[in-house]
N, C-alpha and C positions, 0 to 999 in steps of 0.2 A: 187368767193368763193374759197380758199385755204383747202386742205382738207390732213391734214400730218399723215404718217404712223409708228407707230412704231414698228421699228426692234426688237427682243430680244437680249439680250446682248449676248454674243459668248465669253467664253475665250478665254485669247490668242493664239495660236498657239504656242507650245515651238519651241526653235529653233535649229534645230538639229546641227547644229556647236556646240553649246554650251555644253561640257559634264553634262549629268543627275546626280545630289547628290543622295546618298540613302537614301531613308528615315529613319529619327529617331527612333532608336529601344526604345521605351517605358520598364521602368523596364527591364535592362538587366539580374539582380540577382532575379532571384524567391527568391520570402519571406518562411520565415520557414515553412509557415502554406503549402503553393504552393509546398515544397520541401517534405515537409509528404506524400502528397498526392499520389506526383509523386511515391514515395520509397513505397507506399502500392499497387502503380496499379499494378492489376493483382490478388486480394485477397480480401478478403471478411472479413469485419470489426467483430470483437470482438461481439457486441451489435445485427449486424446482424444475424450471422450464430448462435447464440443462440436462436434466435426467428423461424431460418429453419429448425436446427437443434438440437433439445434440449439433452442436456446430461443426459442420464440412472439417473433415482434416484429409489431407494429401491419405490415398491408399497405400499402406504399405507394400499390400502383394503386389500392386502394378507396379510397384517402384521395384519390388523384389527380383520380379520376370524380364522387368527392362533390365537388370544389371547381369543377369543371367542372359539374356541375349546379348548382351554386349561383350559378355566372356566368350560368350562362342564366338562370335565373330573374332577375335581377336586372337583364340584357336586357330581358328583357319587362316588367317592371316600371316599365324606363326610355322603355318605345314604350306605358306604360298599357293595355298587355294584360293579363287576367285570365289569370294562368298557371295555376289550378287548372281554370281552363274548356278554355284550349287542351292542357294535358295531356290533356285525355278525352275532347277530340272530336280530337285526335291523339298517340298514345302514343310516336310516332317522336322526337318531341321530345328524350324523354329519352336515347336513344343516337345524335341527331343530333352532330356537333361543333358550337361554338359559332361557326366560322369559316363554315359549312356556312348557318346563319341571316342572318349577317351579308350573307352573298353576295345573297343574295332582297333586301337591304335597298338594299344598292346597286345592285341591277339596277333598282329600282325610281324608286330615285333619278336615275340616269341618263338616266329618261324625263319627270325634272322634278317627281314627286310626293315632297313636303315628310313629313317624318317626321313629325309627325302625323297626317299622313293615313295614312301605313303603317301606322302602328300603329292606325288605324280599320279598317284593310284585315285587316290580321291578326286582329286581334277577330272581326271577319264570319266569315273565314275562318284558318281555323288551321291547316290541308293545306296550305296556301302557305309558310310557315315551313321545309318541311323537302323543297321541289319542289327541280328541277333546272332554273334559271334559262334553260337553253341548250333546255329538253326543253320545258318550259310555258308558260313566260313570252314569252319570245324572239319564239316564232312569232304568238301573240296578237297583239305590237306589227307584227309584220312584216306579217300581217291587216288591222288598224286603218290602216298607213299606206299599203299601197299598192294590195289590195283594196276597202277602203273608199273610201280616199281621203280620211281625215280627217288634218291638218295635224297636225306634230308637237308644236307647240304644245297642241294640242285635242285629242291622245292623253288627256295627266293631266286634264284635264276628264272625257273620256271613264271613263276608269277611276275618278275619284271619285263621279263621279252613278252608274256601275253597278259593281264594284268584281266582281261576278260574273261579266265580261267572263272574268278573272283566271281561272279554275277551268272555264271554257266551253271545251270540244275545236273548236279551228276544221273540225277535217273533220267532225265528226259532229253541230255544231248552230252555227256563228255561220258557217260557206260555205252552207248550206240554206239559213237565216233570210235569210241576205242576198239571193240570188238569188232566192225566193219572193216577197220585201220587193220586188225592184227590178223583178217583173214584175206587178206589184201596182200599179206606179205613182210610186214612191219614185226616182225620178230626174231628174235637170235640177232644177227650182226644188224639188221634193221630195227630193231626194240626202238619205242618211242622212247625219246632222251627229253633231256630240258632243254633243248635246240627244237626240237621236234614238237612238245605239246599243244603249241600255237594250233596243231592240225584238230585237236580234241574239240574244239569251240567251232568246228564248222557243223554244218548239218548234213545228213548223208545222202536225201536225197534232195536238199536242195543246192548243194554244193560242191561232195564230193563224186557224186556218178558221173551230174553233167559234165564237169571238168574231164573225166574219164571218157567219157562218149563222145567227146570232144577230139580228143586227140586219134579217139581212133576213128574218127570221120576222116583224120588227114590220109588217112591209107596204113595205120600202123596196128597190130594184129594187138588182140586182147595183153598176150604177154609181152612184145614190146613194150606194150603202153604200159603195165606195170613196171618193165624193169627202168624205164624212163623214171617212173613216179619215185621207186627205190632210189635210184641213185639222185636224183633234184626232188625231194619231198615239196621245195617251196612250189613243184608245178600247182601242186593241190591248191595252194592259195592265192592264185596268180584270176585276175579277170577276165575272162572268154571273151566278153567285147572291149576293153581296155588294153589287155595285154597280149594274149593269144593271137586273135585276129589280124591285128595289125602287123605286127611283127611276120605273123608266117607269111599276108600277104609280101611286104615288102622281102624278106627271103627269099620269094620264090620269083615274084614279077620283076622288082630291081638288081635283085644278088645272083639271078641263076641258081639257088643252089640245089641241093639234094636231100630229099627226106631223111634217106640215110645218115643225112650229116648229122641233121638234129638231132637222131635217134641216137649217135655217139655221144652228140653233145648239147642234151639238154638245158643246160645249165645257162645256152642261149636267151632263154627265156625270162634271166631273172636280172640282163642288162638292159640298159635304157633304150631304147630306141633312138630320141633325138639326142641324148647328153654322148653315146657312146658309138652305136650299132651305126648307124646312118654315118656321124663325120668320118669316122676309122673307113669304113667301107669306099666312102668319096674320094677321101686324099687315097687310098689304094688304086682305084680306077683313072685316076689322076695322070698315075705314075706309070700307068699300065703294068699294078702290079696286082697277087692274087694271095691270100694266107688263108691256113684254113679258118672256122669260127675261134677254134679253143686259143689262136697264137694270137689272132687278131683281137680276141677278147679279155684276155686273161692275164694279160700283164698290162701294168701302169701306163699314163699320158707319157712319164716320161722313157721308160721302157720302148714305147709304140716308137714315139718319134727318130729312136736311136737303130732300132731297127730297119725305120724307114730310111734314115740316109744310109744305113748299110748297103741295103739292096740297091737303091739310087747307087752307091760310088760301084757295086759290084757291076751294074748294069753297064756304067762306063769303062768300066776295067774290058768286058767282054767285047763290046764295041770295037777297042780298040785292039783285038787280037783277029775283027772280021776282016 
């Protein structure tokens, strides 16, 4: 049995006598494409460094918010609100949405009050602009119509003559006012009206007693002083050192008069002092003449003065019968 092995092949051995050729340089001329490449290394392509590094552009959303603020303002401009005032007695304004304003305008509207008067309301108050219509508002009306009992018509009465109704907490000062108000005497032919709610927004004991303790420091019993309050509800609102004080003094030290007078005729209290009370009073003493409060106060300048040369021609008519 013959049994044969196979070698693996061996290249040949070069042979060192023989000098080595160099090997063929493939492509000696880099191609354009090869040659760009070359001329960019060391930098960072166009397409790339935009993607790592993006270039500044204007913010949308700041441009967004500035054009959203400038609507607002020009809201308010358009309901004649002073928009430098209501920013800074409310700074909510500015990150309110402009939809968010609009809402207070319609809920307002809804209860009949004319966009001009809103925009008198918003002046007053600038916190109302950025309320929650369903949280603040809402329940005030809902007070007004069915606690009160003033007609839905004579709500937007109500709210224009006191517009502070608007911003007044019903559980913490316009349910006390009212309840104090109606055991006071304020119901049946006295009922709080929309003339009368202005009283709801005072406070009871910082506003309504003293006033009350007031009047009966002048010498006038518990129930006078009520039925004073009944028939001139405005005493309730009137200022103990602005308007009470002065006045009674001068009543009593310049006028001579009589408590009793007041006590007919409250309503003393709700004329001027220097515009009305004081000149009427003067040219009277003038003339050596005397009227009670309600003749001397309660008809017109021109009224007064017609009456005044009355009594003058009357005064000389009688002269000439002494």
């Amino acid at each position: 049995m013959i049994i044969r092995l196979q070698v693996p092949h061996k290249p040949p051995i070069p042979d060192s006598s023989k000098p080595s050729l160099p090997k063929p340089i493939k492509n000696p001329i880099p191609s354009p494409r090869k040659r760009s490449e070359i001329l960019l290394d060391g930098f960072t392509p166009l397409r790339i460094r935009t993607l790592s590094a993006p270039l500044p552009t204007h913010p949308t959303s700041v441009f967004d918010s500035g054009l959203c603020f400038r609507k607002k303002l020009l809201y308010l401009e358009a309901l004649n609100v002073d928009s430098s005032k209501a920013l800074e007695k409310n700074p909510d304004i500015r990150s309110a949405p402009l939809d968010s304003l609009k809402s207070v305008e319609k809920c307002l509207y809804s209860m009949g009050i004319e966009r001009s008067d809103v925009g008198r309301i918003f002046e007053m108050h600038p916190q109302l602009l950025t309320c929650d219509p369903h949280t603040h508002l809402y329940p005030v009306f809902d007070f007004l119509l069915n606690d009160v009992g003033i007609s839905y018509h004579d709500v937007r009465k109500s709210i224009i003559r006191c517009p502070r109704l608007l911003v007044s907490s019903v559980t913490d000062k316009l349910n006390p006012a009212l309840y104090f108000l109606r055991r006071l005497g304020f119901v049946g032919p006295h009922a709080i009206t929309c003339q009368t709610t202005l009283l709801l927004v005072s406070s009871v004991e910082g506003t309504l007693l003293p006033k009350l303790e007031y009047l009966q420091s002048l010498g006038f019993s518990y129930k006078e002083t009520v039925t004073m309050v009944l028939r001139s509800p405005g005493l309730l609102t009137f200022s103990i050192s602005n308007n009470f004080q002065p006045k009674v003094e001068y009543f009593l030290n310049e006028m001579n008069g009589d408590l009793a007078e007041l006590k007919s005729f409250p309503q003393y209290f709700s004329f001027s002092l220097d515009g009305k009370i004081k000149p009427r009073h003067r040219l009277l003493v003038e003339h050596r003449f005397s009227l009670p409060l309600s003749e001397m106060l309660k008809v017109s300048d021109g009224e007064f003065r017609e009456r005044l040369v009355e009594m003058r021609l009357r005064s000389l008519e009688e002269r000439e019968f002494l």
